[in-house]
C-alpha positions in Angstrom: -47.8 -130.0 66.0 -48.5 -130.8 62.4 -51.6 -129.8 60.6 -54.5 -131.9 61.5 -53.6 -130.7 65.3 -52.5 -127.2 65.2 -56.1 -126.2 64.4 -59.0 -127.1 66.7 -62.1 -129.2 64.8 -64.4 -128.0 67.3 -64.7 -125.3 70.0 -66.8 -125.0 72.8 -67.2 -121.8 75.7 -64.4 -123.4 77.5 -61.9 -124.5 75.5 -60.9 -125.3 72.2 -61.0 -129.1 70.7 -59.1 -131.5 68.6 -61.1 -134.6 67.1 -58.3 -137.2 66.9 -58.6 -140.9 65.5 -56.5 -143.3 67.2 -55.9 -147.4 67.6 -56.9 -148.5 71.1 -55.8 -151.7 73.0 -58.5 -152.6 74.6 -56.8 -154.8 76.6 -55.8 -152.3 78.7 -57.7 -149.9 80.5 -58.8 -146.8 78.7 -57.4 -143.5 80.0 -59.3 -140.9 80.5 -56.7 -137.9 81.2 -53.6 -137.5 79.6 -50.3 -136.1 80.8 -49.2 -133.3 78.9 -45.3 -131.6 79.7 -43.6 -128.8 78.1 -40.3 -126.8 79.2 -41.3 -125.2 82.7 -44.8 -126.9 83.4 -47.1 -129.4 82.5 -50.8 -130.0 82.6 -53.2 -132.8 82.0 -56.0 -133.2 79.4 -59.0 -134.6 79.4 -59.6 -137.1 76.7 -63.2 -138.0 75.4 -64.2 -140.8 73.8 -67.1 -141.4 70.8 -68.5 -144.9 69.5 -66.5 -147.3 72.0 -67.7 -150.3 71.3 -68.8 -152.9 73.8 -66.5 -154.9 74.8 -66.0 -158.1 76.9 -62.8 -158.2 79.4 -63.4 -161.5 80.0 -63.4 -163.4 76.8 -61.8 -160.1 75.0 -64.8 -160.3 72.3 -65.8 -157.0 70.8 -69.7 -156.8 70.8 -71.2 -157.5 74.4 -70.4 -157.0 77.5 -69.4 -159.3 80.4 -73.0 -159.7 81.5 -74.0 -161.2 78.4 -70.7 -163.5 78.1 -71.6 -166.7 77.1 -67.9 -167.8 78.0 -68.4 -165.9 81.5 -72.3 -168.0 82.5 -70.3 -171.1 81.2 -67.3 -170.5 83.4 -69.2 -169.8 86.5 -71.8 -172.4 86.1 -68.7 -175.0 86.0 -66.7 -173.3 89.3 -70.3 -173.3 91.0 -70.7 -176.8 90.2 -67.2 -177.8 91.1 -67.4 -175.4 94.5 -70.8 -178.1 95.3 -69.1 -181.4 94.5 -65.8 -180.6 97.0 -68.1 -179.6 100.0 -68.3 -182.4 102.2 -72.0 -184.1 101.7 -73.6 -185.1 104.7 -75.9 -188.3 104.1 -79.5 -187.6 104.2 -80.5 -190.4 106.5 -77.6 -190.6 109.0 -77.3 -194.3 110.2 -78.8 -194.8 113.8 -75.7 -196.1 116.6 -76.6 -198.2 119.1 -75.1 -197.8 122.9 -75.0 -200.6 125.6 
C-alpha cells in the first residue's frame, strides 16, 4: 500500500474506507465488487461509486441516457419503418374473380 491507501479517508460503524479517484471505460460494464487475494485467502470488496455521469451505451455520448438518445429514436424510427415496407401489403380493394 502506499500512502494515499494505507490510511482510511472515511470510516463508518462497519468498516473502514478509502476514497479512490480512478479512469473508467465506460464502455465496459462498471463493476461493482472487486476481487481482492492475498497469501492463504482472499475476499471481495465492495466498490461504490459518486458523480457517474449519464451516459449513453448506445451512441457512447456522455450526458443522457439511452431514453433520450436522439441517435437511438432515429435508429428505431428507420428499422420500424423498414420492418413496415418488407411486410407483404395486401391491396385495399381486392379485385372481384369471376367463376363460370
Amino acid at each position: 500500500m502506499d500512502s494515499v491507501t494505507a490510511k482510511p479517508m472515511q470510516e463508518r460503524t462497519f468498516g473502514q474506507f478509502a476514497r479512490v479517484l480512478v479512469d473508467i471505460d465506460l464502455l465496459q460494464p462498471l463493476r461493482y465488487k472487486l476481487l481482492v487475494e492475498r497469501k492463504g485467502f482472499a475476499f471481495f470488496v465492495d466498490i461504490d461509486y459518486e458523480h457517474i455521469p449519464d451516459f449513453c451505451n448506445n451512441c457512447k455520448i456522455i450526458g443522457h441516457h439511452i431514453e433520450n438518445c436522439k441517435r437511438w429514436n432515429k435508429e428505431e424510427e428507420v428499422k420500424a419503418n423498414q420492418d413496415n415496407n418488407t411486410k407483404k401489403k395486401l391491396p385495399s380493394d381486392p379485385k372481384p374473380v369471376f367463376v363460370q
